[in-house]
C-alpha positions as CSV (number, residue, x, y, z in Angstrom):
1,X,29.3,-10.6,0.4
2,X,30.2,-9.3,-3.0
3,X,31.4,-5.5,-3.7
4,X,28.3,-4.9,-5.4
5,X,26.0,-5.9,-2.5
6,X,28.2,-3.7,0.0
7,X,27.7,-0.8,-2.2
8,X,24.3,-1.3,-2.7
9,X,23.8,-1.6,1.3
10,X,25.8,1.6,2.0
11,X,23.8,3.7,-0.9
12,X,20.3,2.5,0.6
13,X,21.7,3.2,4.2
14,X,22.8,6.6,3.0
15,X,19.0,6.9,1.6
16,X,17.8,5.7,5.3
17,X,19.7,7.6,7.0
18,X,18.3,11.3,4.6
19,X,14.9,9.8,5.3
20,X,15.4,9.3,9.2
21,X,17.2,12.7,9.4
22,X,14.3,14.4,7.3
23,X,12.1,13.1,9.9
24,X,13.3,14.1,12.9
25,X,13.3,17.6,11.0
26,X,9.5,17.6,10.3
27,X,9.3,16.5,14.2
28,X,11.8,19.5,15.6
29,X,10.3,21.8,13.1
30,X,9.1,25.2,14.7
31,X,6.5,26.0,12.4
32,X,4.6,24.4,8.8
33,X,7.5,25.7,6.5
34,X,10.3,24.5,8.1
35,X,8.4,21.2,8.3
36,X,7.4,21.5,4.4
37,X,11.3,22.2,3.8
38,X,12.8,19.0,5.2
39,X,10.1,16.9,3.7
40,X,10.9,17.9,0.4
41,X,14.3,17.2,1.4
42,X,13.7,13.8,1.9
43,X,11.8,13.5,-1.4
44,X,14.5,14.7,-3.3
45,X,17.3,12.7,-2.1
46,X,15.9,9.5,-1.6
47,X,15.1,8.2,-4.8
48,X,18.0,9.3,-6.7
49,X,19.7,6.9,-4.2
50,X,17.4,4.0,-4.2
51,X,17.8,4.3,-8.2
52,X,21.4,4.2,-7.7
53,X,21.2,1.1,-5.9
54,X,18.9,-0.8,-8.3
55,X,21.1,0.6,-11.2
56,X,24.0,-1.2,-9.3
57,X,22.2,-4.9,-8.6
58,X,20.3,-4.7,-12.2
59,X,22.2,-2.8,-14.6
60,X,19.6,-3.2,-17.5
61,X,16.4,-4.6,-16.7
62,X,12.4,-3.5,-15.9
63,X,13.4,-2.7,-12.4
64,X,15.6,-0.3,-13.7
65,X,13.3,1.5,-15.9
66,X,10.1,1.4,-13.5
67,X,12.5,3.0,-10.7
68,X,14.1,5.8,-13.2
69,X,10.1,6.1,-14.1
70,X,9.2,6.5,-10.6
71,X,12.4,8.9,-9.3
72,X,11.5,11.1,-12.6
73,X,7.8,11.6,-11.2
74,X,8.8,12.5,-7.7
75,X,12.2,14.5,-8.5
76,X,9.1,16.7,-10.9
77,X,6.4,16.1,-8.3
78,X,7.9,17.2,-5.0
79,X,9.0,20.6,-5.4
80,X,5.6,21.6,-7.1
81,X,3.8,20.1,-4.5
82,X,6.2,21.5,-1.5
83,X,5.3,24.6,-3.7
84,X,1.5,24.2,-3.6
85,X,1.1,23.3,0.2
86,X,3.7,26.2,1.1
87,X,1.0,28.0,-0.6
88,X,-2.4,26.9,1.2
89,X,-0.5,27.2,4.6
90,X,0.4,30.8,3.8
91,X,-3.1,31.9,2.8
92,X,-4.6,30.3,5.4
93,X,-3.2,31.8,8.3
94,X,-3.7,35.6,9.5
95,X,-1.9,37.8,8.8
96,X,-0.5,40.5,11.5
């Protein structure tokens, strides 16, 4: 295996890895915001990293730009939605 590929397979690990761990997070979580919080989590880091690794197996390319296209949408996206559910769950329960 080549340098480049070992890097790439560590950086999407790494990616995994944030993605499992956010997981388990929204599964242990004691209530709605601590499950909204390591969602977003996940959403944040793991397209920076998969962008990382396409940036490292096709430096220039369309891959490149339709991932920096898509981690641009969900590094704006996430945190308003996170925002916006946060939100709804709030006014919807009672409150005592």
């Amino acid at each position: 295996m080549l340098a480049i590929d070992i890097a790439t397979a560590a950086i999407l690990a790494l990616a995994a890895a944030a993605s499992t761990l956010a997981a388990v997070g929204v599964a242990k979580s004691r209530n709605n915001f601590a499950a909204i919080h390591c969602s977003s989590a996940a959403a944040i880091l793991t397209p920076p990293l998969a962008l990382i690794a396409v940036i490292i197996q096709v430096p220039l390319g369309q891959p490149t730009l339709q991932m920096l296209l898509v981690t641009v949408t969900l590094l704006i996206g996430a945190p308003i939605t996170s925002h916006i559910i946060g939100m709804a769950e709030y006014r919807r329960k009672p409150r005592t």
